[in-house]
ChimeraX commands (.cxc) that place a marker at each C-alpha (Angstrom):
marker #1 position -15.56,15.23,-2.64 radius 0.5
marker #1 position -18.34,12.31,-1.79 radius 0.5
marker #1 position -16.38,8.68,-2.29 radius 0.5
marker #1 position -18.62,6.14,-3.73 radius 0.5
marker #1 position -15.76,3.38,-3.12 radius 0.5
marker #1 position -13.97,4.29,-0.45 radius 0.5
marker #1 position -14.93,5.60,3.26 radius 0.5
marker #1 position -12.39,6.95,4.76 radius 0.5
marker #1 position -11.36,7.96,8.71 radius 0.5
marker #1 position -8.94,9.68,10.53 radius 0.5
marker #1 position -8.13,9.16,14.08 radius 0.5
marker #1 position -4.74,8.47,16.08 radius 0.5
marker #1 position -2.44,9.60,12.85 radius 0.5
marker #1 position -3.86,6.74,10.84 radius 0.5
marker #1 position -6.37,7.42,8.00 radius 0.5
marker #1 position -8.30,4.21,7.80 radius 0.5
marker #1 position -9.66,3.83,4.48 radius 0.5
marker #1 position -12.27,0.81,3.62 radius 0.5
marker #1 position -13.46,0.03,0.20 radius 0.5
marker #1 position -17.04,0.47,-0.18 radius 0.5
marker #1 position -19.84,-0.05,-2.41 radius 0.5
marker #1 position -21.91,-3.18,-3.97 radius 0.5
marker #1 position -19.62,-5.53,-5.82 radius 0.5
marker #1 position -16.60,-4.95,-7.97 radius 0.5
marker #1 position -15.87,-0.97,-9.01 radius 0.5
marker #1 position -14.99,-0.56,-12.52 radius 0.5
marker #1 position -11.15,0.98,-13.07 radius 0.5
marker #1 position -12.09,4.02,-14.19 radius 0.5
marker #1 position -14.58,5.02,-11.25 radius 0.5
marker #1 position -12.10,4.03,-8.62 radius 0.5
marker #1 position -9.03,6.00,-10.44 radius 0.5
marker #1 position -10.25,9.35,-9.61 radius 0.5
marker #1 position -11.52,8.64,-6.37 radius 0.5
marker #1 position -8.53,7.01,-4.99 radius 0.5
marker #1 position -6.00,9.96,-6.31 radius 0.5
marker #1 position -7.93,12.55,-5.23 radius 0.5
marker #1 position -8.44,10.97,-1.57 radius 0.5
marker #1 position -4.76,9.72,-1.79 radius 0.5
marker #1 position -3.52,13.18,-2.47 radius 0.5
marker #1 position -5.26,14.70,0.71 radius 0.5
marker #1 position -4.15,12.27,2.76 radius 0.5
marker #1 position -0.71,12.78,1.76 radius 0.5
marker #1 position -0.69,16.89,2.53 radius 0.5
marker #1 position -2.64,16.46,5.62 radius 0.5
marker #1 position -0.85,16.80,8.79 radius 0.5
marker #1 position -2.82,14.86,11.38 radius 0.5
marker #1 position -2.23,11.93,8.92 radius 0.5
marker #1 position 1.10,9.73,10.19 radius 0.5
marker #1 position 0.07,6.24,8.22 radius 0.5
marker #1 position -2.43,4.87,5.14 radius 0.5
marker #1 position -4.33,1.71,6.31 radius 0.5
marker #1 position -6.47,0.45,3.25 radius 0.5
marker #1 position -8.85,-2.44,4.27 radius 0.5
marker #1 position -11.41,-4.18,2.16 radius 0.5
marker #1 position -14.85,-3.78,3.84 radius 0.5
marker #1 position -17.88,-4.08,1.25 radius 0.5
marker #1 position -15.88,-6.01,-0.56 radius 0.5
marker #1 position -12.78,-7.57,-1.47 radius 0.5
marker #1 position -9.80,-5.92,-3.41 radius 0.5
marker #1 position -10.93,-6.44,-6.40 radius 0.5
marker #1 position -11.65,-4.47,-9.81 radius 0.5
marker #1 position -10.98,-5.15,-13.24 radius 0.5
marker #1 position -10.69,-3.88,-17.19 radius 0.5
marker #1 position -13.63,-3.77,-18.95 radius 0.5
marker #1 position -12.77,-6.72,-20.64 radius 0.5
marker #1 position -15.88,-6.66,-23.16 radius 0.5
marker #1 position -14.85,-2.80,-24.66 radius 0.5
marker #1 position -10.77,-4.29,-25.12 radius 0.5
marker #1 position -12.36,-7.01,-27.04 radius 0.5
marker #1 position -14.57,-4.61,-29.11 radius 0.5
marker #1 position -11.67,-2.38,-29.78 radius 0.5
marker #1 position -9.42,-5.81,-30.82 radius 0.5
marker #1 position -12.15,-6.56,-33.11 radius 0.5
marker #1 position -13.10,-3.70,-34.68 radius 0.5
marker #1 position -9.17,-2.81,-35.24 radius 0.5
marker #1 position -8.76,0.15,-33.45 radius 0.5
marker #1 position -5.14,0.85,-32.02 radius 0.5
marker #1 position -3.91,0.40,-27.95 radius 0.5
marker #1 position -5.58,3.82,-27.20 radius 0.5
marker #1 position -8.69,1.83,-24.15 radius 0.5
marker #1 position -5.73,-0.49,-23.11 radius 0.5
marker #1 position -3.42,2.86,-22.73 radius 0.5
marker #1 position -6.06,4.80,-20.88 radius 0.5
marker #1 position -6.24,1.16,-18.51 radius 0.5
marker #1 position -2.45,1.00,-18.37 radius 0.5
marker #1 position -2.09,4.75,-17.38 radius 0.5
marker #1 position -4.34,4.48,-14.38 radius 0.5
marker #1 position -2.82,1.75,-12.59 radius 0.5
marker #1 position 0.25,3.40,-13.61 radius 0.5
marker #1 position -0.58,6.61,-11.82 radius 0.5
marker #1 position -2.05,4.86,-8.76 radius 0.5
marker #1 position 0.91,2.98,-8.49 radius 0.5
marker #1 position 3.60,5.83,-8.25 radius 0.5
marker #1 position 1.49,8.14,-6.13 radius 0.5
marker #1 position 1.56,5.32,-3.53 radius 0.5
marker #1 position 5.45,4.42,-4.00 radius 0.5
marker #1 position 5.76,8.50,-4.01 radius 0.5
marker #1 position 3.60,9.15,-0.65 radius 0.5
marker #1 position 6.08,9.76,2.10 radius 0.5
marker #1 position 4.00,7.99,4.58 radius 0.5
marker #1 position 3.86,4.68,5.12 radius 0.5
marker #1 position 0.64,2.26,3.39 radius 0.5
marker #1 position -0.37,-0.97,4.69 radius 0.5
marker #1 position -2.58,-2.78,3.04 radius 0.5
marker #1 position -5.04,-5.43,5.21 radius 0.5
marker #1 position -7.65,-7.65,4.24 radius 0.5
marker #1 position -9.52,-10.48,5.04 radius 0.5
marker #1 position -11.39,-11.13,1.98 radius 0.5
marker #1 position -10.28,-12.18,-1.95 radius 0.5
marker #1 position -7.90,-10.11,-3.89 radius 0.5
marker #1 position -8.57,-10.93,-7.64 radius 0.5
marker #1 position -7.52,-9.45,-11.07 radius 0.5
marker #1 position -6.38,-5.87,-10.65 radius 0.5
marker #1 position -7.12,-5.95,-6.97 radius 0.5
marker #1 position -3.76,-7.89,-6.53 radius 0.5
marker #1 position -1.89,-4.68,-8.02 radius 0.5
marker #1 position -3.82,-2.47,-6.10 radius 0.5
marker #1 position -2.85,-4.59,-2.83 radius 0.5
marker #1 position 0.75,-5.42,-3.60 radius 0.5
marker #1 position 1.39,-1.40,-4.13 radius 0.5
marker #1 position 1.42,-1.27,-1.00 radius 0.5
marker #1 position 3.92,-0.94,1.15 radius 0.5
marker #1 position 3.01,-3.71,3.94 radius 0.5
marker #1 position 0.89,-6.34,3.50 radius 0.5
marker #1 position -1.31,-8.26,5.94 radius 0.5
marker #1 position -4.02,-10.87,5.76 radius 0.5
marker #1 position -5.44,-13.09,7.66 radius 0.5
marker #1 position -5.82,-16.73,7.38 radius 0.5
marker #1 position -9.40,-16.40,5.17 radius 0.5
marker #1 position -7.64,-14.61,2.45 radius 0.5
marker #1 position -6.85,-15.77,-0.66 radius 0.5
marker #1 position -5.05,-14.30,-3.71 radius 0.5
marker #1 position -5.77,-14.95,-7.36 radius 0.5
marker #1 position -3.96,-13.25,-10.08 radius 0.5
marker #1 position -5.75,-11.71,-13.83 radius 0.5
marker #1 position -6.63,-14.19,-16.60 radius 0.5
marker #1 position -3.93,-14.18,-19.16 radius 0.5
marker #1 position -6.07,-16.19,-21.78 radius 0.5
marker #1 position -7.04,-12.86,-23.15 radius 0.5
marker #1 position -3.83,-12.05,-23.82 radius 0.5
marker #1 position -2.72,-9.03,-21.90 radius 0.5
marker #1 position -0.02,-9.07,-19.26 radius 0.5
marker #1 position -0.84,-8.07,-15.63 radius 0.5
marker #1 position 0.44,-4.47,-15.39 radius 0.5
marker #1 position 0.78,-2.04,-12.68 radius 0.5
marker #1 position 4.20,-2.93,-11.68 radius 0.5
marker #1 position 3.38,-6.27,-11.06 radius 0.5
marker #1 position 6.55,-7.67,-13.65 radius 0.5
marker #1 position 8.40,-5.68,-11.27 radius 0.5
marker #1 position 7.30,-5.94,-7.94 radius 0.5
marker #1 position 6.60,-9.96,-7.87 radius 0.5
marker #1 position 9.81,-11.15,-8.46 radius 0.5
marker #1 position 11.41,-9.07,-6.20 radius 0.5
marker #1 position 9.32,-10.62,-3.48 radius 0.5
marker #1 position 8.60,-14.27,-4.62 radius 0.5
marker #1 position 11.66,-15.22,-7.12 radius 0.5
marker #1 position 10.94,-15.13,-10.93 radius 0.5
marker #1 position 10.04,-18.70,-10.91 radius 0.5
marker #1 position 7.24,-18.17,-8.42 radius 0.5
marker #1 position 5.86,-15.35,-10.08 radius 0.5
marker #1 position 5.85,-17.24,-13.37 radius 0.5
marker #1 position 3.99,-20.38,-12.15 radius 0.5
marker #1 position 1.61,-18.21,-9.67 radius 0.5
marker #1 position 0.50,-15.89,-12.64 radius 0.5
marker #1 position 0.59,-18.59,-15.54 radius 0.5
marker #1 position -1.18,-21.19,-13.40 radius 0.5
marker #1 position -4.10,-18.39,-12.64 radius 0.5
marker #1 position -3.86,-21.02,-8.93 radius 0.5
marker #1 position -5.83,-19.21,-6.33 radius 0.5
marker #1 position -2.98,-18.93,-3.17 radius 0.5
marker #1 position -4.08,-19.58,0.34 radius 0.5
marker #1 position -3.04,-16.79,2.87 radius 0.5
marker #1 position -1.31,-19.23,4.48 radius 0.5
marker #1 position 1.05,-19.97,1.34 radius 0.5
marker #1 position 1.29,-16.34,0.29 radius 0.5
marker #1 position 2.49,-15.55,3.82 radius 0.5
marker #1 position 5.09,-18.50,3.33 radius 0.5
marker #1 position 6.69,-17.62,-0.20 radius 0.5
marker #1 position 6.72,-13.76,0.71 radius 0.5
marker #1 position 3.63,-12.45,-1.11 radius 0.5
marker #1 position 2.19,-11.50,2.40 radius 0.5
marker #1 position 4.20,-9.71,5.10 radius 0.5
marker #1 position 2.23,-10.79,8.00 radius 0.5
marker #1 position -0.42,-13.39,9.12 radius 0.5
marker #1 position -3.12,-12.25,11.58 radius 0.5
marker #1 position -5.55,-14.45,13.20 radius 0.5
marker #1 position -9.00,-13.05,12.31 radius 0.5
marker #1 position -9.91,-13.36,16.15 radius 0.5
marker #1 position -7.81,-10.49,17.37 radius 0.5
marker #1 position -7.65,-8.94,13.64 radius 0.5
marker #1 position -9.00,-4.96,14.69 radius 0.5
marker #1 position -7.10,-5.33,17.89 radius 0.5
marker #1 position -3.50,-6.11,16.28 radius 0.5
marker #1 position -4.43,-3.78,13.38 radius 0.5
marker #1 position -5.00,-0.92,15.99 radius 0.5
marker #1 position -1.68,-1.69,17.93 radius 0.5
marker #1 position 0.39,-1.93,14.37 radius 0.5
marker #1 position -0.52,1.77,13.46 radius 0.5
marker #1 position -0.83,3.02,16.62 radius 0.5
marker #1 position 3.34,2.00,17.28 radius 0.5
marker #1 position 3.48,4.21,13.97 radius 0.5
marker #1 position 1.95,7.32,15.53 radius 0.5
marker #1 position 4.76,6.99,18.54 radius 0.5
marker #1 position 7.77,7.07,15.30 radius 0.5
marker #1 position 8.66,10.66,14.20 radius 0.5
marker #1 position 7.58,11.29,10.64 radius 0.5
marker #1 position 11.01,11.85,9.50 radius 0.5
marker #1 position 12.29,8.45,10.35 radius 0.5
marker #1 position 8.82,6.67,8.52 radius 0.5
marker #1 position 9.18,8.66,5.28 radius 0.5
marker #1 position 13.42,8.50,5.36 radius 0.5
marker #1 position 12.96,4.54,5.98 radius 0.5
marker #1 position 10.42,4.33,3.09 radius 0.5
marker #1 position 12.81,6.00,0.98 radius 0.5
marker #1 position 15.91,3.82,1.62 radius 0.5
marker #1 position 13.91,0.22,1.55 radius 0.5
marker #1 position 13.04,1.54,-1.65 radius 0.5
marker #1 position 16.49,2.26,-3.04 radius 0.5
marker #1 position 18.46,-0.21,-1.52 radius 0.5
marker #1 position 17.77,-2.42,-4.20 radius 0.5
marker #1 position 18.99,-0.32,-6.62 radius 0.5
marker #1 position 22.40,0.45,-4.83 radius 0.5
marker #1 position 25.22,-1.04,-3.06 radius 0.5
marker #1 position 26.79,-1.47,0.63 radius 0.5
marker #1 position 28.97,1.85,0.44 radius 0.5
marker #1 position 26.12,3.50,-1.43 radius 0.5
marker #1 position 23.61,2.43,1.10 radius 0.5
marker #1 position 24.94,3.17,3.98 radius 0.5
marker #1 position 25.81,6.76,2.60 radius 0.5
marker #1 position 22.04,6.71,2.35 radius 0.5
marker #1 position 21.66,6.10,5.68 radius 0.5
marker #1 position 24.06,8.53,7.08 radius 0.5
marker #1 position 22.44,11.61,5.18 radius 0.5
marker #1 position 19.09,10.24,6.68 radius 0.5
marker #1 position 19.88,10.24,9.75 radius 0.5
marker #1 position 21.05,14.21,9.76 radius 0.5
marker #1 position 17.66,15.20,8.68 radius 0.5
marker #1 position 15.93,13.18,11.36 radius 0.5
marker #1 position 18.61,14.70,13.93 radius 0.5
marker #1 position 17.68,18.29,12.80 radius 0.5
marker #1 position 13.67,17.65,12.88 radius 0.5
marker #1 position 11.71,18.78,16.20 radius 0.5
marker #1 position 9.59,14.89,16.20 radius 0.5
marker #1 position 13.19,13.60,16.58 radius 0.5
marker #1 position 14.00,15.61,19.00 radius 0.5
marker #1 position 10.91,14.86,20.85 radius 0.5
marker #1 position 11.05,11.37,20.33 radius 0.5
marker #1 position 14.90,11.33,22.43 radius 0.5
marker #1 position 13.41,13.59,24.90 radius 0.5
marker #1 position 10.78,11.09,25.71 radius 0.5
marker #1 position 12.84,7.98,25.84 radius 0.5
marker #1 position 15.20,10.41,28.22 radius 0.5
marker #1 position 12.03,11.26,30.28 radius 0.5
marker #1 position 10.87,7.40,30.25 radius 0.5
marker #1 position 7.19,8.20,28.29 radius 0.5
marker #1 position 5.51,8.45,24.75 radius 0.5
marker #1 position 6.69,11.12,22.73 radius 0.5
marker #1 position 4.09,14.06,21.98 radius 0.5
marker #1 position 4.02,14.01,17.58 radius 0.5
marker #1 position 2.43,16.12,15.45 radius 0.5
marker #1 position 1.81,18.83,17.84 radius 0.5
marker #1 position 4.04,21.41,20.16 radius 0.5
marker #1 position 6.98,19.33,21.24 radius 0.5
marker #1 position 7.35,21.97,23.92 radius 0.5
marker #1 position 4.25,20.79,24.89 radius 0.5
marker #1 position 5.48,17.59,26.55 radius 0.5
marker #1 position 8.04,19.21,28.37 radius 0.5
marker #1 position 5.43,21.47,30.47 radius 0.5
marker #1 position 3.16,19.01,31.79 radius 0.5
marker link #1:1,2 radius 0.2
marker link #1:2,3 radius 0.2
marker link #1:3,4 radius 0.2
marker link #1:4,5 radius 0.2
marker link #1:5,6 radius 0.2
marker link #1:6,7 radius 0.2
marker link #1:7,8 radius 0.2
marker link #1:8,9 radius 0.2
marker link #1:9,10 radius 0.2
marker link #1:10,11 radius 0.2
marker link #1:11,12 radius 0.2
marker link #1:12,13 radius 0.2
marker link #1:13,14 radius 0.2
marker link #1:14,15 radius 0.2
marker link #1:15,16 radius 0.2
marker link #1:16,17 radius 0.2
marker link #1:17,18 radius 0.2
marker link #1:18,19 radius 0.2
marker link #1:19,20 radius 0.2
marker link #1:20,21 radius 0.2
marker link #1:21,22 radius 0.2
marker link #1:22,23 radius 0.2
marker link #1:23,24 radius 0.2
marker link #1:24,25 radius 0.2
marker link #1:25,26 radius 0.2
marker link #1:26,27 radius 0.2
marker link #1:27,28 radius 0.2
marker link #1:28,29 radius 0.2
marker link #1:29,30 radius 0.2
marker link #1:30,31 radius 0.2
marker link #1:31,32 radius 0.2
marker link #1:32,33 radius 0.2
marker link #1:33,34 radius 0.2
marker link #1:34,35 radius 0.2
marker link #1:35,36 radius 0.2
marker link #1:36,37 radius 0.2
marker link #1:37,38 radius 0.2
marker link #1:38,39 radius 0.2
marker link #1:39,40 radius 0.2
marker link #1:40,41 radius 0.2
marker link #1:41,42 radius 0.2
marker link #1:42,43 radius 0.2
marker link #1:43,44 radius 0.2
marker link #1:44,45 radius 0.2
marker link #1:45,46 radius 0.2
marker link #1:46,47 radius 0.2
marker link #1:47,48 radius 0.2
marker link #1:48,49 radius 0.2
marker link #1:49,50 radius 0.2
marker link #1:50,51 radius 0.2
marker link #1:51,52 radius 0.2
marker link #1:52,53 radius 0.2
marker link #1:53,54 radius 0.2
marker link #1:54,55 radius 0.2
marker link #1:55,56 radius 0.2
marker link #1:56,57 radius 0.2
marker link #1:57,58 radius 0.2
marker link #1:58,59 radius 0.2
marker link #1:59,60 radius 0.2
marker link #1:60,61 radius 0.2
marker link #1:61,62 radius 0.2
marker link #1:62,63 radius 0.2
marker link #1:63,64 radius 0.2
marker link #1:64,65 radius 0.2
marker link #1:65,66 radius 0.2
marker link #1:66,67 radius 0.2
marker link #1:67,68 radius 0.2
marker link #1:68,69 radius 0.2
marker link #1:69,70 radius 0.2
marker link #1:70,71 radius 0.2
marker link #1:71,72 radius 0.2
marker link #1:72,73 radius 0.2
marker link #1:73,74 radius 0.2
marker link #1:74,75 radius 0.2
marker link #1:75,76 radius 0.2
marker link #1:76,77 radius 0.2
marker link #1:77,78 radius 0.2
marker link #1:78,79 radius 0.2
marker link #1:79,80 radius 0.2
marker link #1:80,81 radius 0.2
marker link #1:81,82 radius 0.2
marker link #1:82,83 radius 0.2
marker link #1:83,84 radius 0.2
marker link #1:84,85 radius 0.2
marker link #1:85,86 radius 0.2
marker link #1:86,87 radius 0.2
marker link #1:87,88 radius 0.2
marker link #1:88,89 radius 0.2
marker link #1:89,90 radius 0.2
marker link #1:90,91 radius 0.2
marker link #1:91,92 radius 0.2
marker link #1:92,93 radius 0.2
marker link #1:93,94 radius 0.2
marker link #1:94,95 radius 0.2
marker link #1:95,96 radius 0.2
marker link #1:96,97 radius 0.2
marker link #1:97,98 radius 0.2
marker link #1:98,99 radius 0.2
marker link #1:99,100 radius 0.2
marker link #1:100,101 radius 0.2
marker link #1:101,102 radius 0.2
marker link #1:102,103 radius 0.2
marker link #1:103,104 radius 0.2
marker link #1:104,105 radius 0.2
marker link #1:105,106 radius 0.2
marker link #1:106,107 radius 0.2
marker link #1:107,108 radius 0.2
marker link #1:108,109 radius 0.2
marker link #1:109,110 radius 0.2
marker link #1:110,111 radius 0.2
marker link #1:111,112 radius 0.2
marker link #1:112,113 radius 0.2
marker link #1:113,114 radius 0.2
marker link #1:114,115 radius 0.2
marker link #1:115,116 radius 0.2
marker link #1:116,117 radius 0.2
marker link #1:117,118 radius 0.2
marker link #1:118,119 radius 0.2
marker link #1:119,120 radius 0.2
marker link #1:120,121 radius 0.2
marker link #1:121,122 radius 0.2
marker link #1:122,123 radius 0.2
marker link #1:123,124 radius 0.2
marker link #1:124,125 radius 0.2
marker link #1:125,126 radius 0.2
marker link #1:126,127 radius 0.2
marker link #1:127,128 radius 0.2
marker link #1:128,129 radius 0.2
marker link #1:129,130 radius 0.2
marker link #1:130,131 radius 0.2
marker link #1:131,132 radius 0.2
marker link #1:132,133 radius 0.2
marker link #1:133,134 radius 0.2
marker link #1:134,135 radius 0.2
marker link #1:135,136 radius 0.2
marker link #1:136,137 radius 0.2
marker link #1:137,138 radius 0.2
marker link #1:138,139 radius 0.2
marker link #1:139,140 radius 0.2
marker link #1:140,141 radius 0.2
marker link #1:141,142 radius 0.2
marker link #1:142,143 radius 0.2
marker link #1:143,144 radius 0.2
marker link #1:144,145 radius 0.2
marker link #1:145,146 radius 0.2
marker link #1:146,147 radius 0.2
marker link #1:147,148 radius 0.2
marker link #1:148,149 radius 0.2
marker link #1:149,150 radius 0.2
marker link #1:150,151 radius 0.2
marker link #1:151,152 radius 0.2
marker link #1:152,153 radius 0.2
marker link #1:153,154 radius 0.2
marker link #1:154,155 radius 0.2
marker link #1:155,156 radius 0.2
marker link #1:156,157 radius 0.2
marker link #1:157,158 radius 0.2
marker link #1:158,159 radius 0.2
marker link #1:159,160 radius 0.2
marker link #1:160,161 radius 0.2
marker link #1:161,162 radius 0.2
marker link #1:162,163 radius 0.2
marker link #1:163,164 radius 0.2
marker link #1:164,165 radius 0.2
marker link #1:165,166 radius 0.2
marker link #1:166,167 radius 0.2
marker link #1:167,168 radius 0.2
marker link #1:168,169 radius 0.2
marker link #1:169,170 radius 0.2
marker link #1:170,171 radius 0.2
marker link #1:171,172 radius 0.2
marker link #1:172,173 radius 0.2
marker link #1:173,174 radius 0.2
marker link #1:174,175 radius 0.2
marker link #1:175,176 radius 0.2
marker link #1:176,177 radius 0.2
marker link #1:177,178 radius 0.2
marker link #1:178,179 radius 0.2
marker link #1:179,180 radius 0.2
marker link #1:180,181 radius 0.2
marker link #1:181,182 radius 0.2
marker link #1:182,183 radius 0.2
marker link #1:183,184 radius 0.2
marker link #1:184,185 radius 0.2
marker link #1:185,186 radius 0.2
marker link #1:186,187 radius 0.2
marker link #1:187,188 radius 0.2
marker link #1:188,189 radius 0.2
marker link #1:189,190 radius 0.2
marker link #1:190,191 radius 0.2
marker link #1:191,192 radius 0.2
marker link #1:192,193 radius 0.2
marker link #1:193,194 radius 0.2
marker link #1:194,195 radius 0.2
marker link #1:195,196 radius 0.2
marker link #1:196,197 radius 0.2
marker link #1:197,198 radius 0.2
marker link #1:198,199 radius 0.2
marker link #1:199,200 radius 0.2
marker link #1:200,201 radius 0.2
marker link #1:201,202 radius 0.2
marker link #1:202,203 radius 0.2
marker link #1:203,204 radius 0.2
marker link #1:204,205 radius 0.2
marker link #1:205,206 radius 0.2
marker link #1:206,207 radius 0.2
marker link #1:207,208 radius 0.2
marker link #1:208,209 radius 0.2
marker link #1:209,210 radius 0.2
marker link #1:210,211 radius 0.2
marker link #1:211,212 radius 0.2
marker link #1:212,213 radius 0.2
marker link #1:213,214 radius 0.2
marker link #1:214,215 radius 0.2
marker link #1:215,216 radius 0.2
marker link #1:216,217 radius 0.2
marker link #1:217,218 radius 0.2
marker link #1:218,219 radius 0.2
marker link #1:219,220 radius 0.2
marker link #1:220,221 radius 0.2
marker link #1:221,222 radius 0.2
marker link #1:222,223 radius 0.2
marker link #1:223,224 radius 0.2
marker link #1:224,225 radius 0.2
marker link #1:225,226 radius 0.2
marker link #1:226,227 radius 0.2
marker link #1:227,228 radius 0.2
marker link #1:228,229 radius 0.2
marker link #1:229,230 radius 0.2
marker link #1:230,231 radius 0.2
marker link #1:231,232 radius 0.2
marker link #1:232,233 radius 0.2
marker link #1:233,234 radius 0.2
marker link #1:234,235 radius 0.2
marker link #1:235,236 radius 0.2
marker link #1:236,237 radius 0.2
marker link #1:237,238 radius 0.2
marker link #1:238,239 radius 0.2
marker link #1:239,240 radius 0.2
marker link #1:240,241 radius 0.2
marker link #1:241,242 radius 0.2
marker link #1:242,243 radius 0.2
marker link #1:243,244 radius 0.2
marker link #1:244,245 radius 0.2
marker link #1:245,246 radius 0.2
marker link #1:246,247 radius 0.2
marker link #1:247,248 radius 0.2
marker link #1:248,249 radius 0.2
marker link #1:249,250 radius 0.2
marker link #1:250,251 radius 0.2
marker link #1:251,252 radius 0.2
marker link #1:252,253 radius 0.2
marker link #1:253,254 radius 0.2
marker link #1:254,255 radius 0.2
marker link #1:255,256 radius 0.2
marker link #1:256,257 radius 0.2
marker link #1:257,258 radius 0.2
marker link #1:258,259 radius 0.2
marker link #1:259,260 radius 0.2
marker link #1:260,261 radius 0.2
marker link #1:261,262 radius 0.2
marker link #1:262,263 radius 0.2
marker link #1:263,264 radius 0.2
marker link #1:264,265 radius 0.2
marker link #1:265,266 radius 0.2
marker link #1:266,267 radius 0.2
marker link #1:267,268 radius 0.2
marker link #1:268,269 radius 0.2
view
């Protein structure tokens, strides 16, 4: 399938995709796009880590604000703001779903429905140019795709109120500081840190990324005991998998481990 928003490359383990295209893509010509390219990614093998960047342009997209009005207007029931709803819906779970791990990078402005699309992921990094503005709520409509959900986890409810009520457009520098952005990078050494970040990722056995996905996710859902019972049933799967296995070979043998190929591949040369 030809992308007409995204470009997408695969090299090291990581697939690099960078949005593409002149200005802002419309929802529903980036939905189908993204799933389809999200849902190879997630099968292929060579792939070890999802790095989205904004390149074109920033993260940013939006409803088609001018149809919802129309459709307010003329009477009609929720049926455009469903089909809206369900897309960021379905973006949003295949990326909580995908056992690999998906940072999220950019440089640029993430507006409207952009921020959803950006705070799906599950690292974010910016540097110090970014900024991030949330969706007008003078129309009325609440900002969807998890967004009631993920924000105050993050930022506290108060934050989240007064950042989306305010519409204020946050600095990177104070989204980094009240937990909206995981990590600052200076935009002189920006490819070079992104390159080291997901290369360390293709030295870390896939069973350990996808196991630790799955337990930051639920371990806000369940207790100490609960948790750490979690952890324990975790750690027999990575103990049984052959990355694992390279990966305490290596350390044992003082170099990289040898993933997503042979393992008894290292051990001959």
């Amino acid at each position: 399938m030809d992308y007409q928003n995204f470009d997408c490359q695969i090299a090291d383990g990581c697939a690099r995709v960078r949005m593409i295209g002149p200005g802002s893509p419309r929802l529903e010509d980036l939905h189908d796009e993204f799933l389809d390219l999200a849902l190879r990614l997630q099968e292929d093998d060579a792939v070890r880590s999802i790095l989205l960047t904004d390149g074109d342009h920033a993260f940013e997209f939006h409803h088609e604000i001018a149809d919802l009005s129309r459709a307010q207007l003329n009477a009609e029931g929720p049926g455009r703001l469903d089909a809206g709803m369900e897309m960021g819906r379905k973006i949003v779970t295949l990326m909580s779903e995908i056992p690999k791990p998906i940072i999220a990078a950019t440089r640029g402005d993430i507006r409207n429905l952009g921020l959803g699309f950006f705070m799906a992921a599950d690292i974010r990094l910016a540097s110090g140019s970014a900024t991030f503005t949330a969706g007008d709520l003078t129309v009325g409509l609440l900002p969807g795709w998890g967004l009631s959900h993920t924000l105050p986890r993050l930022i506290g409810p108060g934050r989240t109120l007064e950042f989306l009520l305010s519409r204020r457009t946050l600095p990177a520098r104070e989204a980094y500081a009240i937990g909206l952005v995981d990590r600052l990078i200076d935009d002189k050494v920006w490819e070079e840190e992104l390159d080291r970040f997901v290369g360390r990722l293709r030295t870390i056995p896939q069973p350990a990324l996808s196991l630790l996905k799955l337990g930051v996710q639920q371990a806000a859902n369940l207790d100490l005991t609960s948790m750490m019972a979690v952890e324990w049933e975790s750690q027999q799967q990575c103990w049984q998998s052959l990355e694992t296995g390279e990966g305490l070979r290596a350390w044992q043998e003082g170099r990289d481990p040898v993933l997503g190929a042979d393992p008894g591949a290292a051990a001959e040369d």
